[in-house]
C-alpha positions as CSV (number, residue, x, y, z in Angstrom):
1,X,68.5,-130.1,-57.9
2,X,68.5,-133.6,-57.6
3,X,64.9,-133.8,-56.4
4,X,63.8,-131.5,-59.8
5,X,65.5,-134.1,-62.1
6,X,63.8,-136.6,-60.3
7,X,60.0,-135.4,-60.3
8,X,60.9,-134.4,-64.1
9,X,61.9,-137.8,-65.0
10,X,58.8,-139.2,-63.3
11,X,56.2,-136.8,-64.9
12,X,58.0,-137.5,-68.8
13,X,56.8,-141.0,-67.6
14,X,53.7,-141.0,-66.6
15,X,53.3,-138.5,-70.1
16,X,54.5,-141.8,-72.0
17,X,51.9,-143.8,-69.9
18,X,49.1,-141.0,-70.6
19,X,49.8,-141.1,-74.6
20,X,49.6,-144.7,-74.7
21,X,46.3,-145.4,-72.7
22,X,45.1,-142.8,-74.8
23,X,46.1,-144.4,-78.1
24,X,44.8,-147.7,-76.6
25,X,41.4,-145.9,-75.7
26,X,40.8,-144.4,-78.8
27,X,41.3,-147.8,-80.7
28,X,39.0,-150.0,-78.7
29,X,36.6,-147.2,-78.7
30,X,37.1,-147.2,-82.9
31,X,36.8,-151.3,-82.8
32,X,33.6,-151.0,-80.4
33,X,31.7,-149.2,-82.7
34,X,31.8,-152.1,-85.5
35,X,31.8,-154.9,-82.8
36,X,28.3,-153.4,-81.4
37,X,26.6,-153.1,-84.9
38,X,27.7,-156.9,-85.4
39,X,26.8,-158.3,-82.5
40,X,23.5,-156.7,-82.0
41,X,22.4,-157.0,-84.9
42,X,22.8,-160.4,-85.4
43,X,21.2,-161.5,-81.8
44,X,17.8,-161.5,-83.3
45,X,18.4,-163.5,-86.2
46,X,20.1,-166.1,-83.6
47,X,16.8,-166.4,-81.8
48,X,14.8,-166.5,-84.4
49,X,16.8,-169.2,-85.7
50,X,16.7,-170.8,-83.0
51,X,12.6,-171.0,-82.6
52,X,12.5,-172.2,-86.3
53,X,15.1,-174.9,-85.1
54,X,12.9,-175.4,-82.2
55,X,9.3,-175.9,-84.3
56,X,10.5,-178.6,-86.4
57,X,12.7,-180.7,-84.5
58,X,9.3,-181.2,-82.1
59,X,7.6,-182.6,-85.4
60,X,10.5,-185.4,-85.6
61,X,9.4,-189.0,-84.3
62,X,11.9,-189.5,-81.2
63,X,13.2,-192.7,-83.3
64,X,14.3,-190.0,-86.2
65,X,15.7,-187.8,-83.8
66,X,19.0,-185.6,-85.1
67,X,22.1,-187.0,-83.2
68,X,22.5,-183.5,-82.1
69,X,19.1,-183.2,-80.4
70,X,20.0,-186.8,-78.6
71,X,21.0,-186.7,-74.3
72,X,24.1,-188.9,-73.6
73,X,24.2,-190.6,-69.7
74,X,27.8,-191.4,-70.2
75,X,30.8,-188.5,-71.2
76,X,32.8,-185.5,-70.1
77,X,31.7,-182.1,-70.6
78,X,33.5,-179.9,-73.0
79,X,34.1,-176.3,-72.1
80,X,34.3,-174.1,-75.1
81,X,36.3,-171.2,-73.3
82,X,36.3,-168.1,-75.3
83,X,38.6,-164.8,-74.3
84,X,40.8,-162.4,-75.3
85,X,44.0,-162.7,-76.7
86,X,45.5,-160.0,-74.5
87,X,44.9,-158.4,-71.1
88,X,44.6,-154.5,-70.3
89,X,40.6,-154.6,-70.1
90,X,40.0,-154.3,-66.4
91,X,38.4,-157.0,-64.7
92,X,37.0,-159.1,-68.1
93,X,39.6,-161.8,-67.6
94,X,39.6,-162.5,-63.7
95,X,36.0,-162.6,-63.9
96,X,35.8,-165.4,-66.6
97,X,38.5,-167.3,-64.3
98,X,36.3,-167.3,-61.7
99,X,33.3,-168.1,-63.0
100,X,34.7,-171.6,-65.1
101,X,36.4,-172.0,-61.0
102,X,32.5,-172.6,-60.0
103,X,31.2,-174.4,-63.1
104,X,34.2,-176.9,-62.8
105,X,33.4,-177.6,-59.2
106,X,30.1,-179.4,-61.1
107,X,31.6,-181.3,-63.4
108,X,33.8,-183.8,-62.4
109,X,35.3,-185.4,-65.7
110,X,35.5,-182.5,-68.3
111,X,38.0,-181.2,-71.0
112,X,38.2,-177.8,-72.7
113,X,38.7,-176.1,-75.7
114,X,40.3,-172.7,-75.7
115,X,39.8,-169.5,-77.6
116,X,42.2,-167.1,-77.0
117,X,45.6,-166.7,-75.3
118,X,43.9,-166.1,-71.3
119,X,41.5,-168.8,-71.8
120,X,44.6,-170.8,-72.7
121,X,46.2,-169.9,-69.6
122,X,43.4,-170.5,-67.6
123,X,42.6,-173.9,-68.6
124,X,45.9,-175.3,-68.2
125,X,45.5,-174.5,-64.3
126,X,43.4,-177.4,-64.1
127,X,45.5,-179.8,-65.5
128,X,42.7,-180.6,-67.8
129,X,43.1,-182.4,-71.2
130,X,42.7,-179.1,-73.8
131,X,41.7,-180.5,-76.9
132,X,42.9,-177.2,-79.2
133,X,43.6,-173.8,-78.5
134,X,43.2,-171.4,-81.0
135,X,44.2,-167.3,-81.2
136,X,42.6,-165.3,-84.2
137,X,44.1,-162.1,-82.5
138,X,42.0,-158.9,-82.1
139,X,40.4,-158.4,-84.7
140,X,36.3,-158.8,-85.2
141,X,35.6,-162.8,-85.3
142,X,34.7,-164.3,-88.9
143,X,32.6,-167.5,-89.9
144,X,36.2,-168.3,-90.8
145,X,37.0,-168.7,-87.4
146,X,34.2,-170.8,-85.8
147,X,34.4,-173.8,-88.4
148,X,37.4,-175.5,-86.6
149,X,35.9,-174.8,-83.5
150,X,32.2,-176.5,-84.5
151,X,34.5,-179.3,-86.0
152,X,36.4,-180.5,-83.1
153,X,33.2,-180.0,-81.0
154,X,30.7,-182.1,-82.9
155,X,33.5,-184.6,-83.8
156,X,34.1,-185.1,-79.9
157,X,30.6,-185.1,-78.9
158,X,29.5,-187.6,-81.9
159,X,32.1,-190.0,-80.7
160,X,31.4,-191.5,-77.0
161,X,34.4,-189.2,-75.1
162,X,31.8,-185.9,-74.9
163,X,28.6,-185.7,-73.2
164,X,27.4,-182.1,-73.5
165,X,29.3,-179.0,-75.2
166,X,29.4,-175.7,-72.9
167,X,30.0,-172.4,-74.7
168,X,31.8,-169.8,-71.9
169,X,32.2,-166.9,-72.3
170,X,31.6,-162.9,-71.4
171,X,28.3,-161.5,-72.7
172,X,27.4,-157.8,-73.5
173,X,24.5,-156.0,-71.7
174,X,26.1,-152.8,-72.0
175,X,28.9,-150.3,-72.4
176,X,29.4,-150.4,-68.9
177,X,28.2,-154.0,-67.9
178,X,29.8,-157.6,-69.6
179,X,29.4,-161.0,-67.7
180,X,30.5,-164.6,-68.2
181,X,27.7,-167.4,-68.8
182,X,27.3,-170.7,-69.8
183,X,25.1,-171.3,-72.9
184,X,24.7,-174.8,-73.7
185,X,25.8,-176.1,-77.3
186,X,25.5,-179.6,-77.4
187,X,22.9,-181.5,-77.3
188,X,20.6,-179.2,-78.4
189,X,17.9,-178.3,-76.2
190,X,15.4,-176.0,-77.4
191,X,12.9,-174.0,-75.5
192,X,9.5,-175.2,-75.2
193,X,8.0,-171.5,-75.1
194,X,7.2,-171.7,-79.1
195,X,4.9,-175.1,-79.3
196,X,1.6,-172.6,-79.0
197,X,2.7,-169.8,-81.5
198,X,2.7,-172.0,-84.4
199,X,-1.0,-172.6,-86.0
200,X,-2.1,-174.0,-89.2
201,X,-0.3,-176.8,-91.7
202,X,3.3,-176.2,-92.1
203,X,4.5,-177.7,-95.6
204,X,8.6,-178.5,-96.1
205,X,10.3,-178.3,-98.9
206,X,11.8,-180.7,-100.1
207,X,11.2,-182.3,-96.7
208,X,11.4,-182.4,-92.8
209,X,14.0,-184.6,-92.7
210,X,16.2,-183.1,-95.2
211,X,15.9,-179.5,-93.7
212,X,16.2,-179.9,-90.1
213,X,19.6,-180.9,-90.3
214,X,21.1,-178.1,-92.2
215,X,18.9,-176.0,-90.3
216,X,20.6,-177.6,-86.8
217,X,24.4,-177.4,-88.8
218,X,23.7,-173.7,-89.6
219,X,21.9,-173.0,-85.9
220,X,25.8,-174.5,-84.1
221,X,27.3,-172.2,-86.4
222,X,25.3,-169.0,-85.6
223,X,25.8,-169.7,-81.9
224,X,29.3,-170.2,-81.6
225,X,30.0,-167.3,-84.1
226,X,27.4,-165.2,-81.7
227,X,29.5,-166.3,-78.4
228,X,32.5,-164.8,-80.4
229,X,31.1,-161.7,-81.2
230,X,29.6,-160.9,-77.8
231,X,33.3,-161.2,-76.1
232,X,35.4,-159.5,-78.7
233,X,32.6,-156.8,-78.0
234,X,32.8,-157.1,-74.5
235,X,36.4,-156.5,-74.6
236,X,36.3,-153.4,-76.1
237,X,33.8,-152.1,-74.3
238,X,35.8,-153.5,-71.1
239,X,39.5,-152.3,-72.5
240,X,37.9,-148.7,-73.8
241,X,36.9,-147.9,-70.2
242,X,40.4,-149.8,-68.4
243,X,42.3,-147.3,-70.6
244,X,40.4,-144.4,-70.1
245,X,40.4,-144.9,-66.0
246,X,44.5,-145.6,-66.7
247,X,44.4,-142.2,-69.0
248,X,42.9,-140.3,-66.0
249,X,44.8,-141.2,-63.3
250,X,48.1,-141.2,-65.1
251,X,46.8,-137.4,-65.9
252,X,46.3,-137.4,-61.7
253,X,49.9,-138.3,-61.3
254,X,51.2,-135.7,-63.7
255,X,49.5,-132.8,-61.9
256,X,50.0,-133.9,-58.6
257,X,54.1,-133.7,-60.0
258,X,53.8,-131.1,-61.3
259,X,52.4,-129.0,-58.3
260,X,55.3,-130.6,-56.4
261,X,57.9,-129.7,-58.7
262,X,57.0,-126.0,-59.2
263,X,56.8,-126.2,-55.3
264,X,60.6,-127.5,-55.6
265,X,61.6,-124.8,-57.9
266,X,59.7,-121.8,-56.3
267,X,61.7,-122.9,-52.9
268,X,64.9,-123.3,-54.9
269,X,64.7,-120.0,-56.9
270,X,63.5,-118.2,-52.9
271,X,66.6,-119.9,-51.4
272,X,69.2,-118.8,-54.4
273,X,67.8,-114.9,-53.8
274,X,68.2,-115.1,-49.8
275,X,71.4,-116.3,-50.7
276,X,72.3,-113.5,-53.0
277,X,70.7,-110.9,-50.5
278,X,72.5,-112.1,-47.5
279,X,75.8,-111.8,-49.8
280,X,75.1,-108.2,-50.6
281,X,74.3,-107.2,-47.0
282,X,77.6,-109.0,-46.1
């Protein structure tokens, strides 16, 4: 009897466990939907951006160069390290640790920036100066949130204490594939694949020099709000998928209990009418 009460207790629990991965599945997978329609659709503006950046800062004299398109010899490198505010989405999390474990064995002298509680926790393992940590929770980033992140950045790497600014974090290639990378923020460095597309006279309004730096403010902005999006997406994707492998093999457990505890009874009820017969026969 003992051993029934048990196996009942156990499969009531792993019914909690079942009901709650489920919930949890069936939110991510309600927050992935949005999350992919914002992300993707905004990559193509980013790049386009990014080769209209590109086209005029190569028609700047190198002695009217943007600050922000200017190399520095001396400075630490600033980790931007962007993850999720909470765990339960499979391997996301040890996967970003390891990765910033191999691009710190690079840098020698660096500091970091942290967005979100993990990436918190795993920048203080490196006893590391962490200029601000910030959590905006889980819900789908905002331009709201990347401002005070592009502040302390270009604040830092204006003054002579940051070399280079490193966005990290995990990036979205599919519903069933996210990675961490490295995409570099500060100093700009654009590609050199678009100095053949352009042709013809380009006229500016009012003029180059006035444009190109709102064009480089709004181009930081894009990027950092881009990195954002790509990992709240990822860790959907990521925590839909950890909840629905949790959901299954909680549902494992139950019917593997539940075969052993109608085993248990049917041997119980068996012994109870043997007991019975053997008291008639008597």
């Amino acid at each position: 009897m003992a051993n029934l009460l048990s196996i009942k207790r156990r499969i009531s629990t792993a019914q909690n466990v079942s009901k709650t991965t489920r919930a949890m599945q069936m939110i991510s997978a309600s927050k992935l939907k949005k999350a992919q329609e914002n992300a993707l659709s905004s990559r193509p503006y980013v790049e386009k951006l990014s080769m209209i950046s590109s086209n005029l800062a190569q028609k700047v004299d190198s002695d009217q160069k943007n600050e922000y398109l200017k190399s520095k010899t001396t400075g630490k490198t600033l980790f931007v390290l962007i993850s999720p505010d909470k765990g339960l989405c499979g391997g996301l999390v040890t996967n970003l640790a390891r990765f910033i474990n191999e691009l710190t064995k690079e840098s020698k002298d660096y500091s970091f920036l942290t967005v979100g509680k993990k990436a918190e926790i795993i920048a203080q393992r490196y006893g590391k100066e962490i200029l601000a940590s910030f959590e905006f929770g889980n819900t789908l980033p905002n331009f709201e949130n990347v401002f005070p992140i592009l502040k302390i950045a270009e604040e830092n790497f204006l003054s002579t204490k940051i070399s280079n600014v490193n966005l990290v974090f995990t990036n979205f290639k599919s519903l069933f594939v996210q990675y961490p990378i490295v995409n570099n923020l500060l100093p700009i460095e654009f590609s050199d694949e678009s100095d053949n597309k352009t042709t013809g006279v380009t006229l500016f309004e009012p003029n180059l020099e006035s444009l190109l730096p709102y064009l480089i403010k709004h181009y930081l902005e894009m990027s950092i709000h881009q990195a954002l999006l790509e990992n709240y997406l990822s860790e959907q994707a990521a925590r839909m998928f950890a909840m629905q492998n949790a959901t299954d093999n909680a549902n494992d457990v139950i019917s593997e209990l539940k075969l052993e505890y109608n085993k248990l009874r049917q041997e119980k009820i068996t012994n109870e009418i043997l007991d019975i017969t053997g008291g008639v026969f008597a």
